[in-house]
N, C-alpha and C positions, 0 to 999 in steps of 0.2 A: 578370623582376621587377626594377624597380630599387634601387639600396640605400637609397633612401629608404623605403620598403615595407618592406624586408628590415628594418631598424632598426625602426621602427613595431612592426614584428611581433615580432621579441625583447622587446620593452619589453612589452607586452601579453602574452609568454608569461610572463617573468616576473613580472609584477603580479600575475597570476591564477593562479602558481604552488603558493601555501598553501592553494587552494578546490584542488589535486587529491591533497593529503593528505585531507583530508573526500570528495572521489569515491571513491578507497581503501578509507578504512572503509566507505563505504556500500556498495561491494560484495562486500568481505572479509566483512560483517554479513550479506548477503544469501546467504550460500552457505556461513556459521559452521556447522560440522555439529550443533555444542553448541544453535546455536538450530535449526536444522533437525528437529532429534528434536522441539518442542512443536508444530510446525504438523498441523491435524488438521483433518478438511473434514467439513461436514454437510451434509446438504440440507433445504430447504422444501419442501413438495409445498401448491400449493395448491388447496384441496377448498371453498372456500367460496361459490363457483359467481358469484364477482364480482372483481374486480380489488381488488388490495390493494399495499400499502404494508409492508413487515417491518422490524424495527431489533431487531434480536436483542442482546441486552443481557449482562452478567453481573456475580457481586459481587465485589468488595476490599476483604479484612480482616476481621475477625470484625463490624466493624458491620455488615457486609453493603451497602457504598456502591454504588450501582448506575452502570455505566460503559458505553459501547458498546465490544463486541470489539474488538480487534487485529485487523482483518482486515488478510492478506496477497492480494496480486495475483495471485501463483503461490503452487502449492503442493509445490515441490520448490527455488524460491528464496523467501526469506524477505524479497518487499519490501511496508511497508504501503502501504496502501490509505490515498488520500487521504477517501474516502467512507467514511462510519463509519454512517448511519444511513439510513433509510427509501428501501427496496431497492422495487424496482416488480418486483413476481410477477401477471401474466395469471393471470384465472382460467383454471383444468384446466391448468396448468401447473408445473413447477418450476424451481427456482434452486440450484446449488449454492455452497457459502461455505467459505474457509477462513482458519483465525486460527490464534493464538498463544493454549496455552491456559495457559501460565508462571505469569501473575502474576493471572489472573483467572477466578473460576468462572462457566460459562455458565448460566443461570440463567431467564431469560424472552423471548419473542418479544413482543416488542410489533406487535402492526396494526392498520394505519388503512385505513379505506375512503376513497371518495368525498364520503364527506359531512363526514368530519377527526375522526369519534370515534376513538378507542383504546383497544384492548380486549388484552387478554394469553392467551397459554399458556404455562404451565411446566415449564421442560424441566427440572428441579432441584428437589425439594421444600425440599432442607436445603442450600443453596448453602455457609453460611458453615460447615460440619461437613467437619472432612478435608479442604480447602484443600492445592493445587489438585490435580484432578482431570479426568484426560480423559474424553471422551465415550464413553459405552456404548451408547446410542443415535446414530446416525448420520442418522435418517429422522424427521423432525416434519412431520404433515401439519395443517394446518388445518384445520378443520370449518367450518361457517354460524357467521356473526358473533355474530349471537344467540345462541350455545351457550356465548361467552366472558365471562368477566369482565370488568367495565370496569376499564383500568390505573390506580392511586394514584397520585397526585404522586409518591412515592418513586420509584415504577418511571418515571414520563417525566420525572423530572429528568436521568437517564440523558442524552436527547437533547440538551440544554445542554452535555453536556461531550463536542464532538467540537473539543480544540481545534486538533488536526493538520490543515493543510491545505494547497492547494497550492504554496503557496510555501517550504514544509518540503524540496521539491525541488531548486528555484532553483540554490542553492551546489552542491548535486553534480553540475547539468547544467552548471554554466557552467564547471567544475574539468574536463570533459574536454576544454575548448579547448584550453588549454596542450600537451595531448600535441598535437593535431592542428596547431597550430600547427609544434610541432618538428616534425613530419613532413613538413609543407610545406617548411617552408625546407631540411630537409635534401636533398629530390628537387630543389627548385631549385638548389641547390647544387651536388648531381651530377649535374643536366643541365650547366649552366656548366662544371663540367672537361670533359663528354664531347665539348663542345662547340668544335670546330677554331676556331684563337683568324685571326684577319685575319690572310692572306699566308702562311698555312701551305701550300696550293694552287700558292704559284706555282712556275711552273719556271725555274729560273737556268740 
């Protein structure tokens, strides 16, 4: 590697030095035992004998504001989920999900079929009572669309507010260059000592 390279490459690790304090927290967060104890998994089973669409919902605050879950990716690291809403479950099939259930009560599954109506079941009669509360049920199975209530404005305003999304990532993926940068230059570096310098070979 020449030192022109080499130089390039320090200036680059440390530009992008201060994004690998934010990689840090993102994965000191992701394995915080404090948040680890709220992540709690459910499943959908669905019985509705057609394909659907799920956005499972809950409330905040005694007004009862309605929000899509904290979902996490894993459910033994604590990282969200860029996808907050309208999950694709085959019919005679299920799905399992796991969130944060901290700062928010689970409260309704919103589904949509094929044709884009939306219909609710209630996992929660008294959402905003006793904030927050974990899951006592684990299993929500769907029934025939027709069995459900059509969902209120209140409940699919829910669906507007996923404002997390991919780019919420960006700075923590690009914060682990800088280590892999130093790694490189450092192997290149102790290749170059290990490396016999000209004329050390010859015999006098």
């Amino acid at each position: 590697m020449s030192r022109s390279i080499r130089i390039m490459l320090v200036i680059i690790a440390i530009f992008l030095s201060p994004l690998s304090l934010l990689t840090s927290v993102v994965v000191l967060g992701a394995v915080n035992p404090f948040g680890l104890i709220f992540l709690t998994s459910f499943t959908i089973d669905n019985n509705s004998g057609q394909n659907i669409w799920v956005s499972p919902i809950g409330a905040v605050g005694q007004n009862g504001d309605r929000h899509p879950l904290p979902f996490s990716y894993f459910k033994h690291f604590s990282v969200r989920s860029i996808k907050k809403t309208d999950f694709y479950i085959a019919k005679d099939t299920s799905r399992m999900f796991v969130y944060d259930w901290d700062d928010i009560q689970f409260s309704e599954i919103l589904v949509r079929h094929e044709q884009g109506d939306i219909c609710f079941i209630a996992t929660d009669p008294n959402p905003t009572q006793n904030q927050y509360r974990n899951l006592k049920n684990k299993l929500f199975t769907i029934p025939s669309l027709s069995e459900l209530p059509v969902a209120s404005s209140n409940l699919k305003s829910a669906l507007l507010k996923t404002h997390m999304n991919w780019y919420s990532y960006i700075l923590p993926v690009i914060g682990i260059i800088p280590p892999i940068l130093v790694i490189i230059l450092w192997r290149t570096r102790k290749k170059q000592k290990l490396k016999p310098s000209r004329g050390s070979d010859r015999i006098i």
